[in-house]
Kinemage of the C-alpha trace (Angstrom):
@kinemage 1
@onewidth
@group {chain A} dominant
@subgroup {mainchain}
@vectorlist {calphas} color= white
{ca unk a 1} P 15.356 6.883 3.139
{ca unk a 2} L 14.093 5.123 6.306
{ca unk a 3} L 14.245 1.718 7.166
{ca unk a 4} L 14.118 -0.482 10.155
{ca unk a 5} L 17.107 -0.737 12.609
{ca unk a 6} L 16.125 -4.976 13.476
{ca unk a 7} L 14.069 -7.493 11.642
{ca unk a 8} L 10.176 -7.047 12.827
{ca unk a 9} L 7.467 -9.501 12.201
{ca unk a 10} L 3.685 -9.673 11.681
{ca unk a 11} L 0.979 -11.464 10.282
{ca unk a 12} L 2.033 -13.952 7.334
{ca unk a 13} L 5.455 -11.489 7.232
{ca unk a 14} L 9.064 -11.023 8.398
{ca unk a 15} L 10.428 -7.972 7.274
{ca unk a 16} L 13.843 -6.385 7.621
{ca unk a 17} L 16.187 -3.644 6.925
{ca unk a 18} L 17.357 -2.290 3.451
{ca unk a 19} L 20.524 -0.790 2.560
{ca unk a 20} L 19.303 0.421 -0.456
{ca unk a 21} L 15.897 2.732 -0.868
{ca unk a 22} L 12.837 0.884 -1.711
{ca unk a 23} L 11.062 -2.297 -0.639
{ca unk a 24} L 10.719 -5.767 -1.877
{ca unk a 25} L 8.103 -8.314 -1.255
{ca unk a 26} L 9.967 -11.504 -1.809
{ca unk a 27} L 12.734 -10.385 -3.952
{ca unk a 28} L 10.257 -8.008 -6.304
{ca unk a 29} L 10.448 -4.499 -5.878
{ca unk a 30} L 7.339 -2.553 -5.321
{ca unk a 31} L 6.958 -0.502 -8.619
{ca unk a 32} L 4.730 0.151 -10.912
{ca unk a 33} L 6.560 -2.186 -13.106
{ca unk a 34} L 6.381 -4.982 -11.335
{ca unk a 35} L 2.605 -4.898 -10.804
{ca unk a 36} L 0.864 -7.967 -12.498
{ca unk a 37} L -2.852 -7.825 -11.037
{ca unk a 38} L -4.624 -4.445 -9.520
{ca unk a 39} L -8.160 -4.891 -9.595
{ca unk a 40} L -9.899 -7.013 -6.410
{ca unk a 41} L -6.076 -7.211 -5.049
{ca unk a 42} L -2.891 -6.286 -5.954
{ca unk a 43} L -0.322 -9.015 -6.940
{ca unk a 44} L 4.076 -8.000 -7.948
{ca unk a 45} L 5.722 -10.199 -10.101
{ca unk a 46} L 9.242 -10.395 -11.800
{ca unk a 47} L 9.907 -13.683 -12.439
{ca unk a 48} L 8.030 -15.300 -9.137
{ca unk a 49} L 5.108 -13.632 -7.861
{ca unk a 50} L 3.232 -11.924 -4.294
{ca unk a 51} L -0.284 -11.902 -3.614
{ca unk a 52} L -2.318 -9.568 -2.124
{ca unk a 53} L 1.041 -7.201 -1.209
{ca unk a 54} L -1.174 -3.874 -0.118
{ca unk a 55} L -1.854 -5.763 3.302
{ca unk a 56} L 1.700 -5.513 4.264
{ca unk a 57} L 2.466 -2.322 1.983
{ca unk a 58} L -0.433 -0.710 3.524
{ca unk a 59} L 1.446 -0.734 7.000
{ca unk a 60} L 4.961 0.424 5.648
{ca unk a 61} L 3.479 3.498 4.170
{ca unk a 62} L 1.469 4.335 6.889
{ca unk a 63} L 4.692 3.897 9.475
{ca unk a 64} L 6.650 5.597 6.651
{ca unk a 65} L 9.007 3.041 6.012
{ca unk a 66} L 10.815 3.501 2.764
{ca unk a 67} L 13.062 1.181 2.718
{ca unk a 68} L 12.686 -2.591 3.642
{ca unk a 69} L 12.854 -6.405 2.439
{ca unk a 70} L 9.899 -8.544 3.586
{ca unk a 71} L 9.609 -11.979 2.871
{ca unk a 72} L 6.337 -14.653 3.380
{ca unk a 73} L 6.377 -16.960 6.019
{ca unk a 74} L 3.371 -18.924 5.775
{ca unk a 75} L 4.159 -22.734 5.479
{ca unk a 76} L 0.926 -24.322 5.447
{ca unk a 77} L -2.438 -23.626 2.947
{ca unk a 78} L -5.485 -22.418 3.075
{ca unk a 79} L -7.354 -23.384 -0.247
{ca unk a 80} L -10.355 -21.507 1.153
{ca unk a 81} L -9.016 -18.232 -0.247
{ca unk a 82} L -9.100 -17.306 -3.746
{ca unk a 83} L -5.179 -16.275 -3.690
{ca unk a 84} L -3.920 -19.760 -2.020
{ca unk a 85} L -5.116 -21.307 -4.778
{ca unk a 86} L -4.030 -19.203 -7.595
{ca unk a 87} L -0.543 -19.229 -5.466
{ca unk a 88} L -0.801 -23.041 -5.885
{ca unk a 89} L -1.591 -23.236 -9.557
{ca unk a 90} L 0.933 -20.974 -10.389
{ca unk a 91} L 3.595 -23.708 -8.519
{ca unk a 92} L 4.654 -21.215 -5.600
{ca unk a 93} L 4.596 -22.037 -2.333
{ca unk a 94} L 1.860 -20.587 0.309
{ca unk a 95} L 4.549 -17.834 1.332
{ca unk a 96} L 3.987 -16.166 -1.666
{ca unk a 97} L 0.656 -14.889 -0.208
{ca unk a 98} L 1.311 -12.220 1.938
{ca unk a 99} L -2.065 -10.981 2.361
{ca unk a 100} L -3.851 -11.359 6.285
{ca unk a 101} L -5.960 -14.673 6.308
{ca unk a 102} L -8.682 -12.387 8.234
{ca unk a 103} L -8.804 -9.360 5.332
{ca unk a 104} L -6.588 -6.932 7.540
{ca unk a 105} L -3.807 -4.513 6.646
{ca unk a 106} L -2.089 -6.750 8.450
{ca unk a 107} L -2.341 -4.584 12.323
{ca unk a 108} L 0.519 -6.907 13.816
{ca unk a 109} L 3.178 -5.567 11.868
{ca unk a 110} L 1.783 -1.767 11.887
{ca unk a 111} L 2.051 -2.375 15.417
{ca unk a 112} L 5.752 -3.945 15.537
{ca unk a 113} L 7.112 -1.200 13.202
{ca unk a 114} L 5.654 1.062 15.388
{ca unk a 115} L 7.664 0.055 18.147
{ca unk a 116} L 11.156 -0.673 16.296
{ca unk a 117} L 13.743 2.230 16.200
{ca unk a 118} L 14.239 3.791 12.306
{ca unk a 119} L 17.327 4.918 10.550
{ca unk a 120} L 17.016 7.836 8.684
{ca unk a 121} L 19.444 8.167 6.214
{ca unk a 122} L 20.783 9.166 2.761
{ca unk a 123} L 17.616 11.828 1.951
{ca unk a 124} L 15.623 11.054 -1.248
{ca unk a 125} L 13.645 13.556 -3.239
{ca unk a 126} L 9.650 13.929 -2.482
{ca unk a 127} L 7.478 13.688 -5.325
{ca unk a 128} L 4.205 15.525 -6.400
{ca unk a 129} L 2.460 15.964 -9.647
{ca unk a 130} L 2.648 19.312 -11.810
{ca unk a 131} L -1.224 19.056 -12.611
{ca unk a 132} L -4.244 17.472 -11.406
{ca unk a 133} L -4.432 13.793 -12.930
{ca unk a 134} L -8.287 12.378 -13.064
{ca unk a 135} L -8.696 8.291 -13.867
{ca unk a 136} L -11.917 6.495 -13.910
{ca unk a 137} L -11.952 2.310 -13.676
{ca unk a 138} L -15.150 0.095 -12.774
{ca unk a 139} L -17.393 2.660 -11.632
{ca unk a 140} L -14.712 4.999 -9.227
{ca unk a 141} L -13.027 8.559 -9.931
{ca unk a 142} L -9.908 9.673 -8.438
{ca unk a 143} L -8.131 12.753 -8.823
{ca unk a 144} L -4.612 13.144 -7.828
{ca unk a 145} L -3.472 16.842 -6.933
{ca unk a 146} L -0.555 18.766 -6.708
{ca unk a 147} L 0.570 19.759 -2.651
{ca unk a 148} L 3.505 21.741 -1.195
{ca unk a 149} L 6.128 19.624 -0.439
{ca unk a 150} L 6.646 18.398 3.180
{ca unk a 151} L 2.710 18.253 3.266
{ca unk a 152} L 2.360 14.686 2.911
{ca unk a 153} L -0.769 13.278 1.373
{ca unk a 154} L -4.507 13.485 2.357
{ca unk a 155} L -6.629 11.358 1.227
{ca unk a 156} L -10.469 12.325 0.474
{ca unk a 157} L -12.237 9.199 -0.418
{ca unk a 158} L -15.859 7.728 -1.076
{ca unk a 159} L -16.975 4.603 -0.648
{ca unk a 160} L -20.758 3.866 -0.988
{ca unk a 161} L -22.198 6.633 1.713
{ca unk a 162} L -19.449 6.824 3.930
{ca unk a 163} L -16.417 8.774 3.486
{ca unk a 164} L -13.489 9.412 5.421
{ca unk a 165} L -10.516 12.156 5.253
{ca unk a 166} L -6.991 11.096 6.237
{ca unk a 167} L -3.783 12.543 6.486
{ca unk a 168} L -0.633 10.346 5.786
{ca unk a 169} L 3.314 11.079 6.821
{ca unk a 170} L 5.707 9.809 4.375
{ca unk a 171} L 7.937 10.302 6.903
{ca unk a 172} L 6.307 8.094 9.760
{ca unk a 173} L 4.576 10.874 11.812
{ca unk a 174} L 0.651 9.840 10.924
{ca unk a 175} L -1.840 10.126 13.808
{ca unk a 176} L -1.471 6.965 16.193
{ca unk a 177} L -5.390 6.437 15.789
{ca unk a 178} L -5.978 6.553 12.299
{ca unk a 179} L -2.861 3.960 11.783
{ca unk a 180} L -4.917 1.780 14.333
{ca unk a 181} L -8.242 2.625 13.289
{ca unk a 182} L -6.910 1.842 9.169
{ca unk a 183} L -5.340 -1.470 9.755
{ca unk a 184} L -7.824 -2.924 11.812
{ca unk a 185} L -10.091 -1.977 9.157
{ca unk a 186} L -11.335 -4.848 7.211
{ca unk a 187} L -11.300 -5.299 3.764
{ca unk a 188} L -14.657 -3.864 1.658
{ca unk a 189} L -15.335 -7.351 0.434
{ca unk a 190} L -15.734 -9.098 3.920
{ca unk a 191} L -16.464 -5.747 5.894
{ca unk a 192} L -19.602 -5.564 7.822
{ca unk a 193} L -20.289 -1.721 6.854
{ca unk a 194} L -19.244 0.778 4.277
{ca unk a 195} L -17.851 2.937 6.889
{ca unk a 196} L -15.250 0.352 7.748
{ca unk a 197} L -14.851 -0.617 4.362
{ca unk a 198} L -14.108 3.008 3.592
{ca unk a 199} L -11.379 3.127 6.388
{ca unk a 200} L -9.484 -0.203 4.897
{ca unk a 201} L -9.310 1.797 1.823
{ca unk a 202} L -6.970 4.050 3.182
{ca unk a 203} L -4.632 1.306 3.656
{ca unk a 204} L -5.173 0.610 0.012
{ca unk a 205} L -4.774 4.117 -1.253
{ca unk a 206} L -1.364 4.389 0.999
{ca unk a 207} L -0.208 1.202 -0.647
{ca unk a 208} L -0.404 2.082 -4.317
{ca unk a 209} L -0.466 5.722 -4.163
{ca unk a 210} L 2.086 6.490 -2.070
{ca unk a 211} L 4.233 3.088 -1.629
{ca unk a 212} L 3.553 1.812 -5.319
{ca unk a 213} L 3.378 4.399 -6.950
{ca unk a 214} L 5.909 7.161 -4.886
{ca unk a 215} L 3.941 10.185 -3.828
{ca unk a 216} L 5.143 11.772 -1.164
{ca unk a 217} L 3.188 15.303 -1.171
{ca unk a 218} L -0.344 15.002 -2.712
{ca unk a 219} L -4.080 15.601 -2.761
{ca unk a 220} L -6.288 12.187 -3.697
{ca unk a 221} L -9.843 12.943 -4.140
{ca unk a 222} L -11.530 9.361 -4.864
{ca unk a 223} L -15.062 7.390 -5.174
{ca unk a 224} L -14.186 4.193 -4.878
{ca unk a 225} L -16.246 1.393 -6.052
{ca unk a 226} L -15.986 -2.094 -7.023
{ca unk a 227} L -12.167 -4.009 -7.846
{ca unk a 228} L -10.985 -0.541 -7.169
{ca unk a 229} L -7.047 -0.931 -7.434
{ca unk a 230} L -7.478 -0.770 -10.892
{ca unk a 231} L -8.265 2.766 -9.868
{ca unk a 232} L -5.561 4.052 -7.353
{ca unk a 233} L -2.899 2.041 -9.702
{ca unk a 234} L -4.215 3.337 -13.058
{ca unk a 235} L -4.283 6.518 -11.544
{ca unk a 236} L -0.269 6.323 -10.248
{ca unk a 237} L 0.725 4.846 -13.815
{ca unk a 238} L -1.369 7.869 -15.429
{ca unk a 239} L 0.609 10.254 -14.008
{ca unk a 240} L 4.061 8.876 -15.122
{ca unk a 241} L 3.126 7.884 -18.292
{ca unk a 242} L 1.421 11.611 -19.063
{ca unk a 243} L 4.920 13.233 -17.440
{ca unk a 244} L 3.405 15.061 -14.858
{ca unk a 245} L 5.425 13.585 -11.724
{ca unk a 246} L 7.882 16.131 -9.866
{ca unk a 247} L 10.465 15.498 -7.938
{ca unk a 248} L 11.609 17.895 -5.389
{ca unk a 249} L 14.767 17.792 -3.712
């Protein structure tokens, strides 16, 4: 696993170092199990809940950080955004929403983990699928494919006209300019052209492909189109549920 040797901090965050493999976003681990929304955003939940998690996710995948705790700091709201005020209706305070105010996979903390020192330690087993997986959801494909482990995960993806091909590190070694290019991406919903829109998605796809859902070595080969986490989720969940996730030591 690798975690952080000090606490770092970023946009909206605080995160700092695990002892145990896996992250949480305020006490909830970052499983399939726990999500409770994938569609315009993702939301955890197990008993309270996170909003908007793939902002900070996003980031920790792309650094490969595998193991961490990070915890909401915001203290004030903003009922302007959709997620302060479900936050607030649900009866949780504003550092439940851990999503960047600005749409952003949250650069600030990509930056400050790229900077800390990580501990490597106690190795954990990569994961690939056996077969191709295919998933459809509001109007996107995605394919998930089987690669040869230590390959990490590339990412062929769609969105509108523009596409973009990325290759990810699980263990923390992705190009310097696609981490900065990805999290200074802004989200598809407030982006000012599908070509940026289709370079926050890699964020996205990190976040609940890899993070979320545990891929390590893979091919994803996805269209994206509207409330498309539905897609990259449903398409991690398909593969478990249908059996087809290996594990290789």
């Amino acid at each position: 696993m690798r975690t952080i040797a000090e606490p770092v901090e970023g946009t909206e965050v605080r995160v700092t170092p695990s002892e145990t493999p896996g992250i949480e976003v305020n006490g909830v681990p970052a499983t399939l199990d726990a999500v409770e929304k994938a569609d315009v955003r993702v939301d955890l939940a197990n008993g309270a809940r996170s909003f908007v998690v793939e902002h900070v996710l996003g980031p920790l995948g792309l650094r490969g950080i595998t193991a961490a705790n990070v915890v909401g700091v915001r203290d004030e709201w903003d009922f302007a955004r959709p997620e302060h005020r479900f936050c607030y209706a649900a009866g949780l305070g504003p550092e439940h929403v851990v999503g960047h105010p600005a749409g952003l996979p949250n650069p600030a903390l990509a930056t400050a983990l790229g900077e800390v020192e990580v501990v490597e330690r106690d190795p954990q087993p990569r994961q690939t699928v056996s077969e191709p997986v295919t998933y459809a959801a509001n109007g996107g494909e995605i394919e998930l494919r089987p690669r040869e482990r230590g390959a990490g995960v590339r990412f062929d993806v769609q969105y509108g006209d523009a596409t973009i091909t990325a290759d990810v590190d699980p263990c923390g070694h992705t190009d310097e300019e696609l981490v900065e290019s990805v999290t200074n991406a802004t989200t598809p919903y407030l982006s000012p052209t599908e070509a940026e829109a289709v370079t926050h998605s890699i964020a996205d796809l990190v976040s609940d492909v890899a993070v979320i859902g545990g891929f390590d070595d893979l091919v994803v080969d996805a269209t994206l189109a509207d409330a498309y986490h539905a897609l990259t989720v449903g398409a991690a969940r398909k593969a478990r549920e249908t059996g087809v996730v290996e594990q290789r030591p």
